[in-house]
C-alpha positions, -999 to +999 in steps of 0.1 A: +495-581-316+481-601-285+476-580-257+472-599-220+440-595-198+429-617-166+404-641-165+390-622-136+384-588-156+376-602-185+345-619-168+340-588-153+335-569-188+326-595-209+306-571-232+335-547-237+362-576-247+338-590-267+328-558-288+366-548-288+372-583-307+345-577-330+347-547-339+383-536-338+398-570-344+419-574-310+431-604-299+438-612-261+458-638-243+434-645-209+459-650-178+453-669-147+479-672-119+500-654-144+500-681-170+482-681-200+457-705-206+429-692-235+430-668-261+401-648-275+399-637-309+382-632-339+366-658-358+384-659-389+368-651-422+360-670-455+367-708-465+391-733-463+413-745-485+397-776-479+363-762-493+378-758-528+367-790-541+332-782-533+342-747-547+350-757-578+320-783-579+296-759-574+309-735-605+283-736-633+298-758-662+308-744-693+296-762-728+323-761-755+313-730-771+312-710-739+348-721-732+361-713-768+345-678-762+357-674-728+394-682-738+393-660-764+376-628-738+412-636-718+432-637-749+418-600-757+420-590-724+456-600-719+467-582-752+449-552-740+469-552-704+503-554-722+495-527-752+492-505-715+531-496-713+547-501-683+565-469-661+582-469-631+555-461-603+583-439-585+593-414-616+570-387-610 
């Protein structure tokens, strides 16, 4: 939720918008002359989607063997998950 706050006091307590941003995650619309004209947030967190590429580029590459093996560690794991049976999280 954006809350509202004029340029005027926000230059006023800089510090104090600035650590409510940071540390509690608030988000404020700045107002002058009762229209809004900036909006301070946080600065979002993690990568892009763009970045996958370079992601995915940067993974270490598997040799044949390490594949086969790996396949097979998801295989086992997968059988393990569904040997698990399944109950309905709202029977007591």
């Amino acid at each position: 939720m954006n809350r509202t706050a004029s340029v005027t006091d926000v230059a006023r307590n800089f510090s104090e918008y600035i650590n409510r941003v940071a540390h509690r995650g608030e988000r404020f619309v700045l107002m002058r002359g009762g229209k809004a004209v900036a909006e301070l947030r946080p600065v979002p967190v993690g990568r892009r989607l763009s970045d996958l590429p370079e992601i995915f580029a940067s993974l270490p590459h598997l040799g044949p063997e390490d594949a086969e093996a790996f396949g097979h560690d998801i295989d086992a794991a997968r059988d393990e998950l569904n040997a698990i049976p399944v109950r309905d999280p709202w029977e007591p």
